[in-house]
C-alpha positions as CSV (number, residue, x, y, z in Angstrom):
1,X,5.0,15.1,-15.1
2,X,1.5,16.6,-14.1
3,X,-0.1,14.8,-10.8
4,X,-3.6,15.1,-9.9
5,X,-4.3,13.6,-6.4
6,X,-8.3,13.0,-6.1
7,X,-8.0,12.4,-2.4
8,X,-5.7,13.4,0.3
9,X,-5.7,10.9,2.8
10,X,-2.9,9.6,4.6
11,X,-1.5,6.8,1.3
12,X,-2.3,9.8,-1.0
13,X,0.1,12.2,0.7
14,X,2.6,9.5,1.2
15,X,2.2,9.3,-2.5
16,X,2.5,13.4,-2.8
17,X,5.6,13.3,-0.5
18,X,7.7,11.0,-2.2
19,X,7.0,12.7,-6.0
20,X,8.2,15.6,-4.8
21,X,11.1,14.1,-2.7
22,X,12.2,12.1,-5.7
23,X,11.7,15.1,-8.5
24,X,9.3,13.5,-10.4
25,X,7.2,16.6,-10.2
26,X,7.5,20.0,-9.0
27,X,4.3,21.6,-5.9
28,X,3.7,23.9,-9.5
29,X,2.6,20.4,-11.1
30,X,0.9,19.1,-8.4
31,X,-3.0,19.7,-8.5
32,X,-5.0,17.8,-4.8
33,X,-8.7,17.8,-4.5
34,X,-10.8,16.8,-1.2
35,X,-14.0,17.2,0.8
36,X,-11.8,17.8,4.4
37,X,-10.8,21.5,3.7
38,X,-8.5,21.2,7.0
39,X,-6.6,18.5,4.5
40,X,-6.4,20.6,1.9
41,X,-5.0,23.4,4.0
42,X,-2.3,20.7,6.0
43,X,-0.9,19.7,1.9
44,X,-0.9,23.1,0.9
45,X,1.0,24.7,3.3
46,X,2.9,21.5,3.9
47,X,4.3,20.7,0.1
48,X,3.4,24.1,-1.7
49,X,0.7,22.1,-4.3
50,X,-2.4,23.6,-5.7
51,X,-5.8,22.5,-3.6
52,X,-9.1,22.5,-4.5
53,X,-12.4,20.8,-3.3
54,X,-13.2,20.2,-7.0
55,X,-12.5,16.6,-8.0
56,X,-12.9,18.0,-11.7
57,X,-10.9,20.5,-11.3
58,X,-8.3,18.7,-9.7
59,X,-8.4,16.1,-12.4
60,X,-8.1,18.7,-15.6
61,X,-4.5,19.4,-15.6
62,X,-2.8,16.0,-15.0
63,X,-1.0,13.5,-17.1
64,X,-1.9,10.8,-14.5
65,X,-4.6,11.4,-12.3
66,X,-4.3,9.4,-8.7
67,X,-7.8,8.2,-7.5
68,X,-6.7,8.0,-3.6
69,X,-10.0,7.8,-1.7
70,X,-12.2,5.6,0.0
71,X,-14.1,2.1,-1.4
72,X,-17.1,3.7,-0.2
73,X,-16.7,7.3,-2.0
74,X,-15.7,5.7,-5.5
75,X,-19.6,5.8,-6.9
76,X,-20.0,9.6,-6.2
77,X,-16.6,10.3,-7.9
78,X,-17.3,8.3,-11.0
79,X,-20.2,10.3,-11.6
80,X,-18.4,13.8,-11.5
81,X,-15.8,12.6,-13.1
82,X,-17.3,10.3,-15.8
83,X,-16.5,11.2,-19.4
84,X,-14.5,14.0,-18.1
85,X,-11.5,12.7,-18.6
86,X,-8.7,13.1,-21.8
87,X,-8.2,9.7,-23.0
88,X,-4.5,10.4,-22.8
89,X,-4.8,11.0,-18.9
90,X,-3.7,7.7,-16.9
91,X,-5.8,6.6,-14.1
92,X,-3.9,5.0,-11.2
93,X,-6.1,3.8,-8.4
94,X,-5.1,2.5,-5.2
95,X,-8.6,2.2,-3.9
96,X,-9.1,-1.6,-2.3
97,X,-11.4,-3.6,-4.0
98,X,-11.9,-1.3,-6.9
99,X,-11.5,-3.1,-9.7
100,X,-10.2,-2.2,-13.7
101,X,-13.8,-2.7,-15.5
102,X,-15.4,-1.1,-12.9
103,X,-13.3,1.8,-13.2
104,X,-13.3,1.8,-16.3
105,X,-17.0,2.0,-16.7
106,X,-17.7,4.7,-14.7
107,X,-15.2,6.7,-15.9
108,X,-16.0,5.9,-19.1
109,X,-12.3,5.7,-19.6
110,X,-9.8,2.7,-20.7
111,X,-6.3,4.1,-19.5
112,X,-5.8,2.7,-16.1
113,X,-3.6,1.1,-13.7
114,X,-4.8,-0.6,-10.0
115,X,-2.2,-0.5,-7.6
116,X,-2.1,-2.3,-3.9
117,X,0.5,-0.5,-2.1
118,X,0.9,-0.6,1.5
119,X,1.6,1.7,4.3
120,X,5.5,1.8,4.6
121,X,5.0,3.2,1.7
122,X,5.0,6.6,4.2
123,X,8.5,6.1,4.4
124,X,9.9,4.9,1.2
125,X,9.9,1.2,2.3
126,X,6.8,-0.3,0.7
127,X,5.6,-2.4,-1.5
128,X,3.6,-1.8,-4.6
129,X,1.7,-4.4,-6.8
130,X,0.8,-3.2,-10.1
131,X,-1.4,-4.0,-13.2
132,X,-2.3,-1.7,-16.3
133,X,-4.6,-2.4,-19.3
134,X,-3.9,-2.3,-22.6
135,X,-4.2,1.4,-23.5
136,X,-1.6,2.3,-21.1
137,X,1.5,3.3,-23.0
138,X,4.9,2.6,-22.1
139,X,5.2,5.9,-21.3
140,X,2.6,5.9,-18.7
141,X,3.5,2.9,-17.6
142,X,7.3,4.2,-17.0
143,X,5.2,6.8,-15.2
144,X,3.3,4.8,-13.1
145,X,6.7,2.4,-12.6
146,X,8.4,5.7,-10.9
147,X,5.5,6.7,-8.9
148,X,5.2,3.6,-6.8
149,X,9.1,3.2,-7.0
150,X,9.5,6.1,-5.1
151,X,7.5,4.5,-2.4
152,X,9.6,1.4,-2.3
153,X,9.3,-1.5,-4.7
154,X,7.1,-2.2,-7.1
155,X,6.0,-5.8,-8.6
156,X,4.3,-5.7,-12.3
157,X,1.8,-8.4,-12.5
158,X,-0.2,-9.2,-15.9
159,X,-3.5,-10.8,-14.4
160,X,-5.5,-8.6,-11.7
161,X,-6.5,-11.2,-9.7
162,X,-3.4,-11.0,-8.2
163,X,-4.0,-7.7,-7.2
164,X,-6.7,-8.8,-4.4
165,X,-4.0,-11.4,-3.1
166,X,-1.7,-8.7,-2.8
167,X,-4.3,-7.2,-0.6
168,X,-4.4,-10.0,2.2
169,X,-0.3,-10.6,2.1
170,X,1.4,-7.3,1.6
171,X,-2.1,-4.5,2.0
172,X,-2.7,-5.9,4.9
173,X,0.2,-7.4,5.9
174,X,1.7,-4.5,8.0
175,X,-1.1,-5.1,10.5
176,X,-0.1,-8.7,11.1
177,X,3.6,-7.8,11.8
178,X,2.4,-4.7,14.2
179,X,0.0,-7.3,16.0
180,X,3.5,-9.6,16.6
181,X,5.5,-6.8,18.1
182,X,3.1,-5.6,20.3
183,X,2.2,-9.3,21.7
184,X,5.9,-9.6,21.9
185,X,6.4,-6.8,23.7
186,X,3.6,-7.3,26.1
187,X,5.4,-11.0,26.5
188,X,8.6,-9.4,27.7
189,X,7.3,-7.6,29.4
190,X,5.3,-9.8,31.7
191,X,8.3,-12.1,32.0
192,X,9.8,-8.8,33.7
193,X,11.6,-6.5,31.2
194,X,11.1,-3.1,30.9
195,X,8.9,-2.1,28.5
196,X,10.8,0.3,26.4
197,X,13.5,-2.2,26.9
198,X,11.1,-4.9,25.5
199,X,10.1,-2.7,22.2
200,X,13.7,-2.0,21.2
201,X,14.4,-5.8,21.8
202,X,11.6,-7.2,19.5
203,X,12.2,-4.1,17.1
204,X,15.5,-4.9,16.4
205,X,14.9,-8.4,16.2
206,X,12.3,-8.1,13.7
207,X,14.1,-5.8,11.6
208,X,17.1,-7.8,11.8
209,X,15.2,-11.0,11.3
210,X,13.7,-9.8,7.7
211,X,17.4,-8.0,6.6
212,X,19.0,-11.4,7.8
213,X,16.4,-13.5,5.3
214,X,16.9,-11.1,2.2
215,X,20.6,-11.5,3.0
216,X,21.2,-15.0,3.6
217,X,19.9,-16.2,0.2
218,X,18.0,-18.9,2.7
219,X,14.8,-20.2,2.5
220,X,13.0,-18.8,5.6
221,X,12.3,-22.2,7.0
222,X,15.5,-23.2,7.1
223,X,16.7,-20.1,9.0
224,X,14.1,-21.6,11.4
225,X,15.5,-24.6,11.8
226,X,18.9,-23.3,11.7
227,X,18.3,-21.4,14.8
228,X,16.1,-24.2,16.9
229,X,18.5,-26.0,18.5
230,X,16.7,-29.5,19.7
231,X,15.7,-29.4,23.2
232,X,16.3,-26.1,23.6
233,X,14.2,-22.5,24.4
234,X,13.4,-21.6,20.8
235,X,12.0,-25.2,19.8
236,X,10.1,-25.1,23.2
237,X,8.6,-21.7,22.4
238,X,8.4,-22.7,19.0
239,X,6.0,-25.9,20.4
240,X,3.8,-23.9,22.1
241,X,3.2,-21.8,18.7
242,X,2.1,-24.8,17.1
243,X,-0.2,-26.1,19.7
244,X,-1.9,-23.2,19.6
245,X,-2.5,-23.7,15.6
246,X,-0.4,-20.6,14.6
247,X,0.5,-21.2,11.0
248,X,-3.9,-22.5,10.4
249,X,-4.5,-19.4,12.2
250,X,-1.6,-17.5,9.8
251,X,-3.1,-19.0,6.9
252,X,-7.0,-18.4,7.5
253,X,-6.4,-15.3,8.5
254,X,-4.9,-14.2,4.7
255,X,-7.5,-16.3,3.7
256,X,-10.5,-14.1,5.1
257,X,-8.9,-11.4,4.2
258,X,-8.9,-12.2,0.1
259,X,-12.1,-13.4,0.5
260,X,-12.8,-10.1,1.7
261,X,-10.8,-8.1,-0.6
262,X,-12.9,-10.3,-3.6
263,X,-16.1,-9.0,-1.9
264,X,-15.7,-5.5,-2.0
265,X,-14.5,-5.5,-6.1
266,X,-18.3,-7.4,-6.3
């Protein structure tokens, strides 16, 4: 399989890292393009793939061709790459926001798949959400199907709208869990633990925590319940989290972030 990366930012090399890791292509098959030449230089020497600051040039030789930039970069690389493109080339975007028709219209180009994948991605513990339109072949689709597989799972959805509420849960979900471990860890550590004491603690315990729910067959609510006994420390903590409006704030927060994710796609 022949990759073309148009972009290579940090998901775009986690992408190039794990294709090559998992043999779905060879560096010989593996074409990058960018505007940071210091980038370029890093993947090159790095994973062996062929750079080049030409998007169009980048894009020429691949079966699928991976649009990995930023929201705000799309419009310029429509234009160079609009009606360039080999109608049996598939598209696979992971840019936020960006959505199939308008792809598709400024590519002038009906083969495409939108992905939200998120950043564990980096180390094969991800989470992709997919969607593809009608021109995509099962081929291609295999293709794409292995791609974001060798990132971690991947979830095949039909309707694109659930692509955006992918976005607030599992796109930007990461940031939600890092904001939990560092208050916890800040908590611990005012209550008088050591502080790389503290990070191993509420590590473990989240990693732990999300094996012990995959595991356990258990709905997560009533592992909470199953671990509150009345009266005692975690239903007093737990008490305090709901005072303070926890889950509302839990739930507005994905909320705003949907909204968001809806914005930018127009």
């Amino acid at each position: 399989m022949k990759i073309a990366f148009i972009g290579g930012g940090v998901m775009g090399e986690a992408m190039l890292a794990a294709v090559l890791e998992k043999g779905l292509s060879t560096p010989q098959a593996v074409s990058v393009s960018d505007v940071d030449e210091a980038r370029l230089k890093h993947l090159e020497q790095k994973y062996g793939v062929a750079v080049t600051g030409s998007n169009r040039q980048a894009a020429e030789t691949g079966d699928v061709v991976v649009l990995a930039i930023k929201p705000q970069n799309l419009a310029e690389v429509m234009t160079e790459l609009g009606g360039q493109l080999k109608s049996a080339q598939l598209v696979l975007s992971i840019i936020a926001g960006a959505r199939i028709d308008t792809l598709s219209l400024g590519l002038k180009h009906g083969c495409i798949a939108r992905v939200m994948p998120n950043t564990p991605a980096r180390i094969g513990e991800g989470v992709s959400v997919w969607t593809a339109t009608a021109e995509v072949s099962e081929q291609q689709r295999g293709w794409a199907s292995s791609i974001l597989g060798a990132m971690g799972r991947e979830l095949y959805v039909d309707d694109e709208r659930y692509i955006d509420m992918a976005t607030a849960v599992s796109g930007s979900g990461p940031a939600y869990f890092f904001l939990v471990v560092e208050s916890l860890v800040d908590a611990a550590v005012k209550i008088g633990l050591p502080r790389d004491m503290a990070q191993e603690l509420v590590l473990q315990t989240m990693l732990g925590s999300g094996h012990f729910i995959q595991k356990s067959g258990e709905e997560p609510a009533d592992l909470r319940r199953m671990v509150t006994s009345p009266g005692g420390t975690t239903a007093q903590a737990l008490l305090h989290l709901e005072k303070g409006g926890f889950s509302q704030l839990l739930i507005e927060a994905v909320e705003a972030a949907y909204d968001k994710a809806k914005r930018l796609g127009g």
